[in-house]
C-alpha positions as CSV (number, residue, x, y, z in Angstrom):
1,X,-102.7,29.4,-7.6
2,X,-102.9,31.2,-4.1
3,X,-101.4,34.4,-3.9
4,X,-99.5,36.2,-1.1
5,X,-102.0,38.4,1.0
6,X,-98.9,40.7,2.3
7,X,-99.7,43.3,-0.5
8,X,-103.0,43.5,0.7
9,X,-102.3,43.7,4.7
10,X,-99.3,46.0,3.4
11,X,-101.9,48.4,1.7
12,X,-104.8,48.9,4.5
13,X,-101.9,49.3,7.4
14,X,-101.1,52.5,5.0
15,X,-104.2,53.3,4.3
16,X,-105.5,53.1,7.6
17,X,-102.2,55.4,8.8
18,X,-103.5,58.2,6.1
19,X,-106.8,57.6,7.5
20,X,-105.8,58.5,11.1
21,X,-103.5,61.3,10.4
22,X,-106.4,62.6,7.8
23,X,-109.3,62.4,10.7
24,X,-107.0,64.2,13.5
25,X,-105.8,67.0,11.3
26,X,-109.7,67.7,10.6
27,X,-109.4,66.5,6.9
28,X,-106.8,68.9,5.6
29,X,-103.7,67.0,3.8
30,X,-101.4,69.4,4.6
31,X,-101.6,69.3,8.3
32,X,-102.0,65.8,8.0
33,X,-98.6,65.4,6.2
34,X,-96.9,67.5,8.7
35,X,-98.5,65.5,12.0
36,X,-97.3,62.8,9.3
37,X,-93.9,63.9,9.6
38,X,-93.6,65.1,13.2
39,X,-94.7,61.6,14.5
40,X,-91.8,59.9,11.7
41,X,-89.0,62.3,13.3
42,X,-89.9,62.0,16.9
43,X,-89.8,57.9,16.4
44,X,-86.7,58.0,14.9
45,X,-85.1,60.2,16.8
46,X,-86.3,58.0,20.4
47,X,-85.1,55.3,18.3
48,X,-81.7,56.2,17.7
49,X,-81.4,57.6,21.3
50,X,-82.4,53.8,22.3
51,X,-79.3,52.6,19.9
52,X,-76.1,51.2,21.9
53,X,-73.9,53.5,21.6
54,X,-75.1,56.9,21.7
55,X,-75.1,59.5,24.3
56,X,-73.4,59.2,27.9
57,X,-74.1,55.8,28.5
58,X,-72.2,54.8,25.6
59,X,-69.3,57.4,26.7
60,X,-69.5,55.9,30.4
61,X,-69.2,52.1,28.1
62,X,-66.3,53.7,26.2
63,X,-64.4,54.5,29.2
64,X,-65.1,51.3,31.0
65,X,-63.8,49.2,28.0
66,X,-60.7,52.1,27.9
67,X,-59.8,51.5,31.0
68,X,-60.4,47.7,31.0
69,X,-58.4,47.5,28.1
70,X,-55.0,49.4,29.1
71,X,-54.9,47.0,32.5
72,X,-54.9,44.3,29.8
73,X,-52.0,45.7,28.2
74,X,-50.2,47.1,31.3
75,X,-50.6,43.4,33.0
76,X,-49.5,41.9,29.8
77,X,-46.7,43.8,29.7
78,X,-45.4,43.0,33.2
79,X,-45.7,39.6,32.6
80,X,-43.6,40.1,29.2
81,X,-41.2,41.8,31.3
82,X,-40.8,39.7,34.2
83,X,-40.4,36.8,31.6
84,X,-37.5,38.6,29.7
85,X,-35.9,39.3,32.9
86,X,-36.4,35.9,34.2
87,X,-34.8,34.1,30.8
88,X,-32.1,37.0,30.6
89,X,-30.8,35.2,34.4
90,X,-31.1,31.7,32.7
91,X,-29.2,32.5,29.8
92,X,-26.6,34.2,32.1
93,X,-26.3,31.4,34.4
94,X,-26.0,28.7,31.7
95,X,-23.3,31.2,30.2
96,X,-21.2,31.2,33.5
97,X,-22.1,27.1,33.7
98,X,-20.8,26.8,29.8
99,X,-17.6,28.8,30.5
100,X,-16.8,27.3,33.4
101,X,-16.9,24.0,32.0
102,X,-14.9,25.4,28.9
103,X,-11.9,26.4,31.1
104,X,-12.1,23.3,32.7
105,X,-11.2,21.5,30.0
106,X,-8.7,24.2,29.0
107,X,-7.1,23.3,32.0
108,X,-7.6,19.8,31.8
109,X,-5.9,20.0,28.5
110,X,-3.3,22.5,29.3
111,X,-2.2,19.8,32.2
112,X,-2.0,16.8,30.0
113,X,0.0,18.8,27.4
114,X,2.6,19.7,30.1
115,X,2.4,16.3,31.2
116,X,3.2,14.7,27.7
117,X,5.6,17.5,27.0
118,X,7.4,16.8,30.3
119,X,7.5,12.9,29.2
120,X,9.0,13.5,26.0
121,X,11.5,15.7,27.3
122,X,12.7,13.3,29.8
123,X,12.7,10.8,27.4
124,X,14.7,12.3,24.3
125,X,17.5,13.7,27.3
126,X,17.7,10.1,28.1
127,X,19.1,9.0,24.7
128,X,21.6,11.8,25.4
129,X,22.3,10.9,28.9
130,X,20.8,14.2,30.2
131,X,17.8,12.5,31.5
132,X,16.9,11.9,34.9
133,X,16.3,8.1,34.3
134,X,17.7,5.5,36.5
């Protein structure tokens, strides 16, 4: 069976690490674990200072996406608007077309009523004599 050799490259890269920071110290642990330590911090710290958003640039980013943002919304919202106000004048004009066609037909029925009325009037006089018949 062939075993995995990442243990093994895992356990020099340490070892050679403690080796370096043991030789530059001058062989004293302590110093060597404080270099050690020093070296971990100032990585880390560059690292995170590398790290999208952090520092001014990712204020200056903030802002930009801000600002970007609320002229998404503002021109969203005059479209919305100019939409309302558009279908607010369509429902108004179909309401004057729809009222105007209902009193129309008011009328229309209003003059056949009078009409009809004015028929049957003429026609019950005339089996009285009142009526303007011939």
């Amino acid at each position: 069976m062939s075993r995995s050799r990442a243990p093994l490259a895992f356990g020099m890269a340490a070892a050679g690490g403690i080796g370096y920071y043991l030789y530059s110290a001058g062989g004293d642990p302590k110093v060597a674990q404080k270099k050690a330590e020093a070296d971990a911090h100032r990585a880390s710290a560059q690292f995170k200072s590398e790290l999208p958003g952090r520092g001014e640039q990712a204020k200056k980013d903030a802002e930009k996406y801000g600002a970007e943002a609320g002229a998404k919304v503002d021109s969203a919202f005059g479209k919305t608007q100019a939409e309302l106000q558009r279908a607010a004048k369509e429902t108004e004009a179909y309401a004057k077309d729809a009222k105007a066609a209902a009193m129309k037909k008011v009328d229309e029925f209003d003059k056949k009523v009078e009409n009809e009325a004015a028929k049957a009037k003429s026609g019950i006089g005339s089996w009285f004599g009142f009526g303007g018949g011939k």
